[in-house]
Backbone as numpy.savetxt, mean C-alpha at the origin, in Angstrom:
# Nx Ny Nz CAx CAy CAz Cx Cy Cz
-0.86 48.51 31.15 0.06 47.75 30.37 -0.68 46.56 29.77
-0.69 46.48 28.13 -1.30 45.34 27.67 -0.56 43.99 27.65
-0.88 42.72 27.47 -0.07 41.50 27.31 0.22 41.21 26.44
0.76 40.65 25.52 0.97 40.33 24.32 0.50 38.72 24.40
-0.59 38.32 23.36 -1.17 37.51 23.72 -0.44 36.60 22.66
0.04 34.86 23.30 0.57 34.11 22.32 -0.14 33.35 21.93
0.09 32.27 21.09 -1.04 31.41 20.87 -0.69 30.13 21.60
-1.49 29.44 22.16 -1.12 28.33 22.99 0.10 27.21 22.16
1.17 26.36 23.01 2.11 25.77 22.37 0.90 24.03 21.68
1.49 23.94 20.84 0.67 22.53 20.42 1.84 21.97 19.41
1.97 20.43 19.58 2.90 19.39 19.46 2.13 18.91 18.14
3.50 19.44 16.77 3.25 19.27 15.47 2.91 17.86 15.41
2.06 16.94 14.85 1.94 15.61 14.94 2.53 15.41 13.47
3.08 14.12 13.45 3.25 13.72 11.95 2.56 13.14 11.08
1.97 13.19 10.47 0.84 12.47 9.59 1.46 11.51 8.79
1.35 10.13 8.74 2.29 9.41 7.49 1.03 9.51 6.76
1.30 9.38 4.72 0.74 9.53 3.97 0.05 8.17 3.76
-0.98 8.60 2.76 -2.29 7.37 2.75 -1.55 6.24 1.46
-1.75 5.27 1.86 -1.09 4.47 1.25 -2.10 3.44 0.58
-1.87 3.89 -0.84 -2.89 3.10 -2.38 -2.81 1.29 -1.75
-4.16 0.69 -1.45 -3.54 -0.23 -1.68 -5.22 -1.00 -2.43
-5.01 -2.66 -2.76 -5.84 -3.26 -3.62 -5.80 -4.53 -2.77
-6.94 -4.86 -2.46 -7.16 -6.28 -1.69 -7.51 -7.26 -2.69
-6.88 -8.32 -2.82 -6.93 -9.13 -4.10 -7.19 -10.31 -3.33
-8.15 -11.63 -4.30 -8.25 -12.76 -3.87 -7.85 -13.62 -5.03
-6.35 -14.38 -4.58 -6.33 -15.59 -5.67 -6.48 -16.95 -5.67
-6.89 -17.39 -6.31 -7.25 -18.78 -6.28 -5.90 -19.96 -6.41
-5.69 -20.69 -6.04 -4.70 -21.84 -6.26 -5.36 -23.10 -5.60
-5.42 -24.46 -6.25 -5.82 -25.33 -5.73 -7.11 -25.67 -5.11
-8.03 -24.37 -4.92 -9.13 -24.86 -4.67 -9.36 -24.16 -3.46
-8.60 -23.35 -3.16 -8.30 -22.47 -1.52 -8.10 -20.81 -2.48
-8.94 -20.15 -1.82 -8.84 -18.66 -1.82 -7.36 -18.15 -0.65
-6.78 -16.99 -1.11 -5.81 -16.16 -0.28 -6.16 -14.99 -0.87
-5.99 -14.15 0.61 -6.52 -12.78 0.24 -5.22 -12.31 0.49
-4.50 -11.24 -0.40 -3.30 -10.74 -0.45 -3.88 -8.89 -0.66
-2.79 -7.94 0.35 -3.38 -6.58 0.17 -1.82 -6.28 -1.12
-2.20 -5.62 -1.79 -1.62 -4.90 -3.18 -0.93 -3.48 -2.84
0.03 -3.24 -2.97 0.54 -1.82 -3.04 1.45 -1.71 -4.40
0.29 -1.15 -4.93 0.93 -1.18 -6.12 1.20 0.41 -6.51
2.01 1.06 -6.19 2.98 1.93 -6.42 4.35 1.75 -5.72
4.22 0.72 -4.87 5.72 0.55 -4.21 6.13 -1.08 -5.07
7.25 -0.40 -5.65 8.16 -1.50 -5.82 8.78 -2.89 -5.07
8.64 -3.70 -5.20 9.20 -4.82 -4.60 10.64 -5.22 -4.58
11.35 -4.69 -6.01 12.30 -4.90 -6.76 12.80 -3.78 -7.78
13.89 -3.44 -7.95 14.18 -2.59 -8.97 14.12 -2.85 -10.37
13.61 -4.34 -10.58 13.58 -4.80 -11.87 12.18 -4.21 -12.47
11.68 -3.74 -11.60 10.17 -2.95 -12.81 9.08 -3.93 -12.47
9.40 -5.38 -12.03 8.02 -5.80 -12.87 7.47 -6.71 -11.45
7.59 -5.86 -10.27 6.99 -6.78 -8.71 6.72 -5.71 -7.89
5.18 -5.88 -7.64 4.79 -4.69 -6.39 5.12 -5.36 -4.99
4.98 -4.56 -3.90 5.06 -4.92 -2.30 3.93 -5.36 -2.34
3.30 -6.27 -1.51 2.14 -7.26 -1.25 2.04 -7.29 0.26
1.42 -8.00 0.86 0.91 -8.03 2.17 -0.08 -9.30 2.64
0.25 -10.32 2.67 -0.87 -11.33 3.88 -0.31 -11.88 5.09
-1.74 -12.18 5.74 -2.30 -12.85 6.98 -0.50 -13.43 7.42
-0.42 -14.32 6.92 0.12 -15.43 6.31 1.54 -14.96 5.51
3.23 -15.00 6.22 3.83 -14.68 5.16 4.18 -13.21 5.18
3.30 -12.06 5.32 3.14 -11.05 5.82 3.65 -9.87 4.61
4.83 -9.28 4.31 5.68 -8.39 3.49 6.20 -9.21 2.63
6.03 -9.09 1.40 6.44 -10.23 0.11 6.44 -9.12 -0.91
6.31 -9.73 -2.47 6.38 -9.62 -4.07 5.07 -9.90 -4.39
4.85 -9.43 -5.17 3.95 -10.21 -6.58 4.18 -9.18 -7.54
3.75 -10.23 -8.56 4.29 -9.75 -9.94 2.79 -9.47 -10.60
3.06 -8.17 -11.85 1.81 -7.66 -12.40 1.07 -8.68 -13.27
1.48 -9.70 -13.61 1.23 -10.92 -13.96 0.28 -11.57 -12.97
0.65 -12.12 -11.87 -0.37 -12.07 -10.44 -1.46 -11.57 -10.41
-1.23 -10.20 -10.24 -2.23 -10.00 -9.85 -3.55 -9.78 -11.17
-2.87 -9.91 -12.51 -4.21 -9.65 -13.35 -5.15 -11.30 -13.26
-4.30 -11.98 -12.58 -4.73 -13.66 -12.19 -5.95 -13.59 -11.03
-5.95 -12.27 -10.50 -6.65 -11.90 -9.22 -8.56 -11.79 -9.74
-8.93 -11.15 -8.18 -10.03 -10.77 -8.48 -9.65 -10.17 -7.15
-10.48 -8.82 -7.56 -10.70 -7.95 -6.24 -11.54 -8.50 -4.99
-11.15 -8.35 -3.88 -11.82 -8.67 -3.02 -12.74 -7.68 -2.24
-14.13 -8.17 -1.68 -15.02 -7.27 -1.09 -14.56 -6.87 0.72
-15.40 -5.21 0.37 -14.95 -4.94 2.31 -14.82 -6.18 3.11
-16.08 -7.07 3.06 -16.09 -8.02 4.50 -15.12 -9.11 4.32
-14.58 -9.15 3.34 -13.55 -10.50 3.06 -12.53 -9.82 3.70
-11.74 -8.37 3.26 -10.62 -7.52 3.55 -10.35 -6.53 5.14
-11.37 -7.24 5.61 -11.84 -5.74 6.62 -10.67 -6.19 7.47
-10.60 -7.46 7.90 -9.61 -8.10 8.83 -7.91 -7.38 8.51
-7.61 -7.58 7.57 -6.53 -7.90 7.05 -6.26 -5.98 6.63
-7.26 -5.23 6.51 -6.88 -3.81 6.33 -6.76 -3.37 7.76
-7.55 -3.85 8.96 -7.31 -4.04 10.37 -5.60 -4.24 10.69
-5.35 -4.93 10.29 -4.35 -5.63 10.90 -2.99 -4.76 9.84
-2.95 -4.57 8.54 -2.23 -3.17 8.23 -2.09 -1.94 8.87
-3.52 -1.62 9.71 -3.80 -0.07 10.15 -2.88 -0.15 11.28
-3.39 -1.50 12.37 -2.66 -1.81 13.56 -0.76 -1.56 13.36
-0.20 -2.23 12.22 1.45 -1.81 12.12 1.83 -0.05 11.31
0.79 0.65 10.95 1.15 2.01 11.13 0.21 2.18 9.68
0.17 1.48 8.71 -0.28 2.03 7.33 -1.45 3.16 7.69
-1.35 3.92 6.74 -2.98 4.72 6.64 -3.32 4.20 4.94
-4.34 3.56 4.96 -4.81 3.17 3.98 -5.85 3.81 2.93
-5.62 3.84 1.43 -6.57 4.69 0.29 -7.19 3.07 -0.10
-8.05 2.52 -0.15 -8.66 1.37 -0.53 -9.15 1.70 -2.32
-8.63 1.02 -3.09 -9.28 1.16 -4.54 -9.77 -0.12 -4.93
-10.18 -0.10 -5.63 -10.42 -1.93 -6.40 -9.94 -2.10 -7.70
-9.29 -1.15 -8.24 -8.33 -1.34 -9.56 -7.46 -0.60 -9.42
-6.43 -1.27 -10.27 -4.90 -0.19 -10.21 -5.30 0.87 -11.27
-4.90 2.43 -11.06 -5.22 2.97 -12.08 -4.13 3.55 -13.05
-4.13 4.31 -13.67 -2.89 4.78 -14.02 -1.90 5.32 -13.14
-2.59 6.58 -12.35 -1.82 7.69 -11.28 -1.34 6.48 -10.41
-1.47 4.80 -10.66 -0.63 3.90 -9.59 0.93 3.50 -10.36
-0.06 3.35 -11.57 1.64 3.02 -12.29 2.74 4.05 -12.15
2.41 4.95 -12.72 3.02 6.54 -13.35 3.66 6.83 -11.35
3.50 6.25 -10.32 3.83 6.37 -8.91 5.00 5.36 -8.65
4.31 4.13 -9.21 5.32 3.00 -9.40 6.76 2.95 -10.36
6.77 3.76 -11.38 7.42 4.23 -12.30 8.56 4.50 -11.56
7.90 6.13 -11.21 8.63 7.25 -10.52 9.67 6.88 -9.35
8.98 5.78 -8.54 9.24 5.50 -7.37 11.00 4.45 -8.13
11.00 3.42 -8.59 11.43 3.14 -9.72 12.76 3.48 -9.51
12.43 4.73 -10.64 13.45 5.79 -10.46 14.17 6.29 -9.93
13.33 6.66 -8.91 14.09 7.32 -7.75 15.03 6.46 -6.74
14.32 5.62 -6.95 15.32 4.32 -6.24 16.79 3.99 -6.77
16.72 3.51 -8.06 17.61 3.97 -9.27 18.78 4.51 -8.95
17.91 5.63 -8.88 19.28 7.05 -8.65 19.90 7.08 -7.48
19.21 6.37 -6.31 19.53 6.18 -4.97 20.88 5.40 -5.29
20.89 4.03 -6.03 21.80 3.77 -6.23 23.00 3.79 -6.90
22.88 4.67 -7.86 23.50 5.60 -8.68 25.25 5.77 -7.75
């Protein structure tokens, strides 16, 4: 008599998706702040404020205005602060410019929100 052989049981894990983001440094007063960018998630349904992220303050706005005020910031300035995103769950895509496929996400997202409230 043969066995019918199964395949061992294994526990589907969930993967959350990689999340675009842009480490920006702005200047005010004479003091640098490093702020992380997610710029395909909306802040607001008004179109014109991404979700943001610092040290400091933590889940906020900024506006696309902002951030063209920016300058990208380097790994060793950001490493902390993409640390400390990874630590509350993000999985992070690191870019240093917004590109289109961020807007055309931001758009969409937008939208869909929109209709949520519809």
């Amino acid at each position: 008599m043969s066995k019918a052989k199964t395949a061992p049981s294994r526990e589907i894990e969930s993967i959350e998706p990689e999340t675009p983001v842009l480490f920006r440094n702005a200047r005010e007063n004479g003091e640098t702040y490093l702020t992380a960018v997610f710029p395909a998630e909306p802040a607001t349904l008004n179109g014109d404020t991404m979700s943001c992220y610092a040290h400091i303050g933590q889940h906020g706005s900024c506006s696309f205005g902002w951030y063209n005020e920016t300058s990208a910031a380097k790994p060793d300035e950001y490493a902390a602060l993409a640390r400390e995103l990874e630590s509350i769950g993000y999985r992070l895509k690191i870019y240093k410019r917004m590109t289109r496929g961020h807007r055309a996400a931001f758009n969409a997202e937008i939208r869909r929100l929109r209709n949520l409230r519809a």
